[in-house]
Structures are given as structure tokens and as C-alpha cells.
BALOBA-1460 file (C-alpha; in Angstrom, 3 decimals):
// residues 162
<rec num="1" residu="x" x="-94.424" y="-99.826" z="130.293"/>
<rec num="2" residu="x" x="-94.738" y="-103.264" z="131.668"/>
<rec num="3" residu="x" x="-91.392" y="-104.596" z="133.687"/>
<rec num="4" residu="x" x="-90.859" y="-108.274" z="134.564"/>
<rec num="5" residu="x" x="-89.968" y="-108.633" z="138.236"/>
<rec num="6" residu="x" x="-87.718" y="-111.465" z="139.459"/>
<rec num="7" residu="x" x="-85.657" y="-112.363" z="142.327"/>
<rec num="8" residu="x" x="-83.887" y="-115.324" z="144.848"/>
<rec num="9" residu="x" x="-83.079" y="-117.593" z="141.558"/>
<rec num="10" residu="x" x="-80.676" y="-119.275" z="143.330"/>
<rec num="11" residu="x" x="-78.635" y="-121.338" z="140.821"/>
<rec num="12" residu="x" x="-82.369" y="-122.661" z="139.287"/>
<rec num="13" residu="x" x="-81.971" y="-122.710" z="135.579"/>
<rec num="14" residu="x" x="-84.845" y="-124.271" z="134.527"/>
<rec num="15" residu="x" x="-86.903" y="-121.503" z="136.233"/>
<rec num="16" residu="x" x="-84.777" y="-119.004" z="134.856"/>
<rec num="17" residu="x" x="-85.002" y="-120.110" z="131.353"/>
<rec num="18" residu="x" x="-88.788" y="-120.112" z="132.010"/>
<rec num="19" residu="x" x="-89.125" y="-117.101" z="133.762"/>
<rec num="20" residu="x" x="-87.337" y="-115.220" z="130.531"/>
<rec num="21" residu="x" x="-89.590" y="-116.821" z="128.276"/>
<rec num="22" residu="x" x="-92.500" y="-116.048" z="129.846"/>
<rec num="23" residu="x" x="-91.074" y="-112.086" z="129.966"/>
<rec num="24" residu="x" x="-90.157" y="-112.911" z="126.349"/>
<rec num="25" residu="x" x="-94.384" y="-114.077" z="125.728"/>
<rec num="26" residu="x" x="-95.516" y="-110.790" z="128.051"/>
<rec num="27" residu="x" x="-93.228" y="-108.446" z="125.784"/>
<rec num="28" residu="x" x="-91.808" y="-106.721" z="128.971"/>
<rec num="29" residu="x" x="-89.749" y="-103.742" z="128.598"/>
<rec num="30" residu="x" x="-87.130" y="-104.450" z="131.100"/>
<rec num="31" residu="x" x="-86.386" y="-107.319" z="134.206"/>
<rec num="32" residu="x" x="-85.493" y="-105.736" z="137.065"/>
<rec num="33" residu="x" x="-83.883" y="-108.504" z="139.101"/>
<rec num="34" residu="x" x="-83.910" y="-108.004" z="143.057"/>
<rec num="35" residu="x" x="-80.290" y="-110.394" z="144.020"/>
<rec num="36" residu="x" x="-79.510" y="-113.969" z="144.851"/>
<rec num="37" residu="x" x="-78.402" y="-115.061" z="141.778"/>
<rec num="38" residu="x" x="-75.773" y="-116.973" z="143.388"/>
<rec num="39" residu="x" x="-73.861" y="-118.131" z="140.997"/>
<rec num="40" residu="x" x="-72.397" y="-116.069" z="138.358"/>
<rec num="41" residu="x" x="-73.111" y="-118.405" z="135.336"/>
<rec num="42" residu="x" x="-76.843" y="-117.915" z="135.494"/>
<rec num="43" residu="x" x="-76.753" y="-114.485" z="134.232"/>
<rec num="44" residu="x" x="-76.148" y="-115.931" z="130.537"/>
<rec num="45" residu="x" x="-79.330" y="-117.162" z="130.825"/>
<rec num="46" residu="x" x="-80.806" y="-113.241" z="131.085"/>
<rec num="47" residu="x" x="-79.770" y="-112.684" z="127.462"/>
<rec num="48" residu="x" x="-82.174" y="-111.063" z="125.112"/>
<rec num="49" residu="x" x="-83.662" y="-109.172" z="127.893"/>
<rec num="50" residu="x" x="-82.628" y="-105.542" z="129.069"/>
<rec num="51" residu="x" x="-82.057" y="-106.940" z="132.731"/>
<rec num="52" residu="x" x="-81.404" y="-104.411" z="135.887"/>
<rec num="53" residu="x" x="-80.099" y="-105.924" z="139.254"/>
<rec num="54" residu="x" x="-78.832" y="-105.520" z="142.527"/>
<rec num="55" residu="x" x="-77.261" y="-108.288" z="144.378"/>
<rec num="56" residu="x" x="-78.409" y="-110.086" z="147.464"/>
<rec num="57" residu="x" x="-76.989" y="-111.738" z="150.477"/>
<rec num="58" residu="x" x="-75.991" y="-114.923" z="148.668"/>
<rec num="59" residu="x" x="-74.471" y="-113.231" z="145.683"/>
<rec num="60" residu="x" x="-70.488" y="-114.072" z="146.892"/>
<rec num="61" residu="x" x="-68.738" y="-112.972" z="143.762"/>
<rec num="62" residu="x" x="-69.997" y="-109.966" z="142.508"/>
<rec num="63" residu="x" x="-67.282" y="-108.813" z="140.310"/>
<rec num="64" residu="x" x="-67.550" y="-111.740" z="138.258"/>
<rec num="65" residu="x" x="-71.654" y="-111.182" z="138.228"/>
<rec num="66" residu="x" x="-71.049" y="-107.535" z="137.283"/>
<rec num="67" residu="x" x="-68.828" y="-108.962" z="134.450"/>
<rec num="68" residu="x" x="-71.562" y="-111.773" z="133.205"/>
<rec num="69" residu="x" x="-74.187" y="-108.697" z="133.197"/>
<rec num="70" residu="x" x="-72.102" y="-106.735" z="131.234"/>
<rec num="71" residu="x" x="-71.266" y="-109.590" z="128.513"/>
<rec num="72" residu="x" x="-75.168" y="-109.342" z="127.789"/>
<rec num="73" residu="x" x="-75.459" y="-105.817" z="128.309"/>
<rec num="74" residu="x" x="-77.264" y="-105.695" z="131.771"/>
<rec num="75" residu="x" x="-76.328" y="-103.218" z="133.971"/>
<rec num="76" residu="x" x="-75.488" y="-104.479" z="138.047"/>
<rec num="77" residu="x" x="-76.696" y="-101.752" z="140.072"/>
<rec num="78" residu="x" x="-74.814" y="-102.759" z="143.210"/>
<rec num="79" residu="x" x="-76.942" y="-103.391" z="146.560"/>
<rec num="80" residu="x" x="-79.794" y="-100.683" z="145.468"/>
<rec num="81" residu="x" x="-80.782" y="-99.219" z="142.534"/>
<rec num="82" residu="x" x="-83.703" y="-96.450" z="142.406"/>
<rec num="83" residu="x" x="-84.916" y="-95.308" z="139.250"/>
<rec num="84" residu="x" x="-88.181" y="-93.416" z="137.324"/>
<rec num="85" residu="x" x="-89.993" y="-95.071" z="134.432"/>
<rec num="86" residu="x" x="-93.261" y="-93.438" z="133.496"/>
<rec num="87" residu="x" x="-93.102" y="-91.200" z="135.855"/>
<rec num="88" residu="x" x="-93.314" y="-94.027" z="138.352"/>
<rec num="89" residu="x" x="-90.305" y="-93.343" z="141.242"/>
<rec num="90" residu="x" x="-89.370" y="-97.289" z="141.962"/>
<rec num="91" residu="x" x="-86.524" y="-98.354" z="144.347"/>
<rec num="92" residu="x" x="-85.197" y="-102.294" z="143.975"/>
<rec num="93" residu="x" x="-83.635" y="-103.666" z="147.290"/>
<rec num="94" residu="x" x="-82.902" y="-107.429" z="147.961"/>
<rec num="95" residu="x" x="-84.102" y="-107.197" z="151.358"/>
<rec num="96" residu="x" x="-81.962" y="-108.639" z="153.478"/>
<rec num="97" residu="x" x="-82.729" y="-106.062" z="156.653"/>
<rec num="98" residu="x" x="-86.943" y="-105.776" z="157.287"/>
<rec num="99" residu="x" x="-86.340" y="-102.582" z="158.746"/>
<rec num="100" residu="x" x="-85.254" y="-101.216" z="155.645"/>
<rec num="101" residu="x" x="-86.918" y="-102.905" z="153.750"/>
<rec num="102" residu="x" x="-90.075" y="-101.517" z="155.597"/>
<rec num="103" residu="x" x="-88.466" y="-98.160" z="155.711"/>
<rec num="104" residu="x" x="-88.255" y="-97.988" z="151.926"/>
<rec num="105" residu="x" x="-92.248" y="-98.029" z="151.540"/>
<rec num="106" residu="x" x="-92.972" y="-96.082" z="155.110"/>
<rec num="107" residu="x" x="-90.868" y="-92.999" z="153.805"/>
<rec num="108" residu="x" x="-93.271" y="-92.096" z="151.262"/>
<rec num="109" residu="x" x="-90.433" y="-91.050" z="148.464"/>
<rec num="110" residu="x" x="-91.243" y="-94.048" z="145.953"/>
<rec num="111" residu="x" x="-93.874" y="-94.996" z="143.814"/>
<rec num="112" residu="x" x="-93.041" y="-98.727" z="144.075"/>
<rec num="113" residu="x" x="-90.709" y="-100.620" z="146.345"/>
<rec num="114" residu="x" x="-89.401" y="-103.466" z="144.619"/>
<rec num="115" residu="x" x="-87.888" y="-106.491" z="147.228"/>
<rec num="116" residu="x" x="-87.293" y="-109.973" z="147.487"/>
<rec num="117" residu="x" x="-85.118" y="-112.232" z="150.248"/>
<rec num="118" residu="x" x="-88.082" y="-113.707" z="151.840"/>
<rec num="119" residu="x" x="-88.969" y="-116.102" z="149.147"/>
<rec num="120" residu="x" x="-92.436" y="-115.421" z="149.499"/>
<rec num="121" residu="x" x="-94.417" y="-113.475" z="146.725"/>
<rec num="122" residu="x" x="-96.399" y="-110.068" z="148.453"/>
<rec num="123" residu="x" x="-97.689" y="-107.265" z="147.646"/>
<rec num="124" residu="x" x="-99.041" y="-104.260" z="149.234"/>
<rec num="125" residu="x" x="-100.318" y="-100.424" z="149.796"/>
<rec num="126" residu="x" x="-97.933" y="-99.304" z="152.351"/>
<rec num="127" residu="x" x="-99.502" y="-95.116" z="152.004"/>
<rec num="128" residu="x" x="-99.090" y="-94.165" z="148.713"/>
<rec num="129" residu="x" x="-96.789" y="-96.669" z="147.908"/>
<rec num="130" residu="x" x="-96.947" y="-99.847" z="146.122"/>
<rec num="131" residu="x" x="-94.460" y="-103.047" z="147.889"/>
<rec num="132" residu="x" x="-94.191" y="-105.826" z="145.794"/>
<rec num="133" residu="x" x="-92.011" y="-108.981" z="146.632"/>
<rec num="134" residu="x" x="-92.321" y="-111.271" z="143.503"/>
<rec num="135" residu="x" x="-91.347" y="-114.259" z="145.295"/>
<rec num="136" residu="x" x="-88.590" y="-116.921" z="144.710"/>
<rec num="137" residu="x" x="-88.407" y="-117.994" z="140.946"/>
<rec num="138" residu="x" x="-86.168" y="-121.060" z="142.866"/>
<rec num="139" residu="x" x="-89.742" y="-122.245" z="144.447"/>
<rec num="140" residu="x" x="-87.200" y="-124.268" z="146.650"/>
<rec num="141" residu="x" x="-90.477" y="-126.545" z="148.144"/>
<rec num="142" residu="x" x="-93.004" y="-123.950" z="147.413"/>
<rec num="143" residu="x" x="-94.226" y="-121.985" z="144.364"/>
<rec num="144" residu="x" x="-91.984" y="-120.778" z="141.978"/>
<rec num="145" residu="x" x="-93.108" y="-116.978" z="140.774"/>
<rec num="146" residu="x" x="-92.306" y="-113.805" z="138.730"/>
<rec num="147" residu="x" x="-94.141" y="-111.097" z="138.360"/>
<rec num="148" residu="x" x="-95.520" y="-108.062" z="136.031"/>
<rec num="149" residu="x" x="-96.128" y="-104.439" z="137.073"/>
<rec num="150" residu="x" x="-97.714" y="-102.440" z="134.455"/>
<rec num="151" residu="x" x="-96.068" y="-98.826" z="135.259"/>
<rec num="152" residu="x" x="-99.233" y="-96.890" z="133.686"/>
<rec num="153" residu="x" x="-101.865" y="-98.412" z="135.904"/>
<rec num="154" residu="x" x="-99.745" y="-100.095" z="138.766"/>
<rec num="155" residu="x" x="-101.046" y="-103.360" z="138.080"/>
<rec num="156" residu="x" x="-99.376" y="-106.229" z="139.700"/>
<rec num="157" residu="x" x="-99.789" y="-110.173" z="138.005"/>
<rec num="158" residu="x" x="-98.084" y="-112.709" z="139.760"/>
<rec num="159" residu="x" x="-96.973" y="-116.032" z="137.369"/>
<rec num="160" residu="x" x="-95.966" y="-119.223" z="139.001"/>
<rec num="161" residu="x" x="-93.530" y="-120.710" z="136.743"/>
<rec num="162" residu="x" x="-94.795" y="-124.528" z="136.207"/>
């Protein structure tokens, strides 16, 4: 199974649109988003894929963003979501404290911790398991990224959007 990974969009639509299309192009199964959307009307720009999120510390109106998911049949997760896909154990969690955040991978119960917040893409063996940040897909003055994790071999590819 190969799952897009996205997070701290932050009101950018052209990076959005881009980021879907290259998801689209890399015939993912599923976008799990990891918060800061910000603004509610970016989610229409998710359609077409089967998105997953959680919200971050800049999403203010999250029943209107749990609304917007559910007009193209995402599914908001609230602030964590944990889940198994191929027998992978994978937690998404925006990020906002480092001590959970680092708590997440230390504890040994997932597969893959899935993060975001810092806006700066990552990824490392913490044990046995796997922390990926995919970066900001903003790119505020930096790079703009996504990123890929193939569930059957735990490969990670990292995309700046350009």
C-alpha cells in the first residue's frame, strides 16, 4: 500500500493542488494529512483522494473542517488518529508538544509515527520504529514537500513540490 503523507498547508493552494496531483501521478491509496490546514476552504481541494486527518494548532474552526472533510468523504480524526494498514501499526499526530511527539516513537507500540508542526521534512529509526515528518507543503521560505511511505517495505520518498 503506498500512502501520501502531507501536513502544515497553511492556506497554500497552489501546493495543495500540486501535492494531490502528484498523489494522483504516484496512485497512492490514501493521504493521511497531519493538521494545519488553517482554513477550512482548502479541504475542497483534497477531493478525489481518500484523505485522513487530524488537526493542528492553527486549525481554529474545526467543526466547519470536519464538515468540508465530510462533503468529500474524508474522515477528521480529531487531534490523533492511530490506525493498521498492512499490518503496519501507524499513529498520525500534528506535533505540537516534542515530548509527545518523541514519546510516540520511544514507546515502541507503532510501526510508524506520522508528525508534522515543525515545518521541516525528517525521518528516522527511533528502535523499531519508523518517525517521519513530511515537512511543510506551505514551504513558507523553504522547501515545499510531501511524502510517500510504501507500507510493504517502509520506504520513505520525500517530493518537493516545485
Amino acid at each position: 500500500m503506498l500512502i501520501g503523507l502531507i501536513s502544515d498547508t497553511h492556506d497554500h493552494v497552489p501546493n495543495i493542488k500540486k501535492a494531490v496531483n502528484y498523489f494522483r501521478n504516484q496512485n497512492v491509496d490514501m493521504v493521511l494529512h497531519a493538521g494545519d490546514y488553517c482554513s477550512p476552504f482548502t479541504i475542497s481541494h483534497f477531493e478525489g483522494v481518500k484523505l485522513h486527518g487530524i488537526f493542528g494548532n492553527n486549525d481554529g474552526d474545526r467543526y466547519l473542517l470536519m464538515k468540508k472533510f465530510s462533503q468529500i468523504e474524508g474522515t477528521m480524526h480529531g487531534d490523533f488518529f492511530e490506525a493498521e494498514f498492512d499490518k503496519l501499526k501507524l499513529a498520525l499526530y500534528h506535533g505540537t508538544y516534542p515530548a509527545i511527539t518523541q514519546s510516540l516513537a520511544k514507546a515502541q507500540i507503532y510501526d510508524v509515527v506520522v508528525t508534522g508542526h515543525t515545518h521541516e521534512h525528517n525521518m528516522e529509526n527511533v528502535g523499531s520504529t519508523l518517525a517521519i515528518n513530511p515537512g511543510t507543503a506551505h514551504g513558507f521560505e523553504g522547501e515545499a514537500m510531501v511524502a510517500t511511505l510504501d507500507t510493504g517495505s517502509r520506504q520513505v520518498h520525500f517530493k518537493e513540490l516545485e
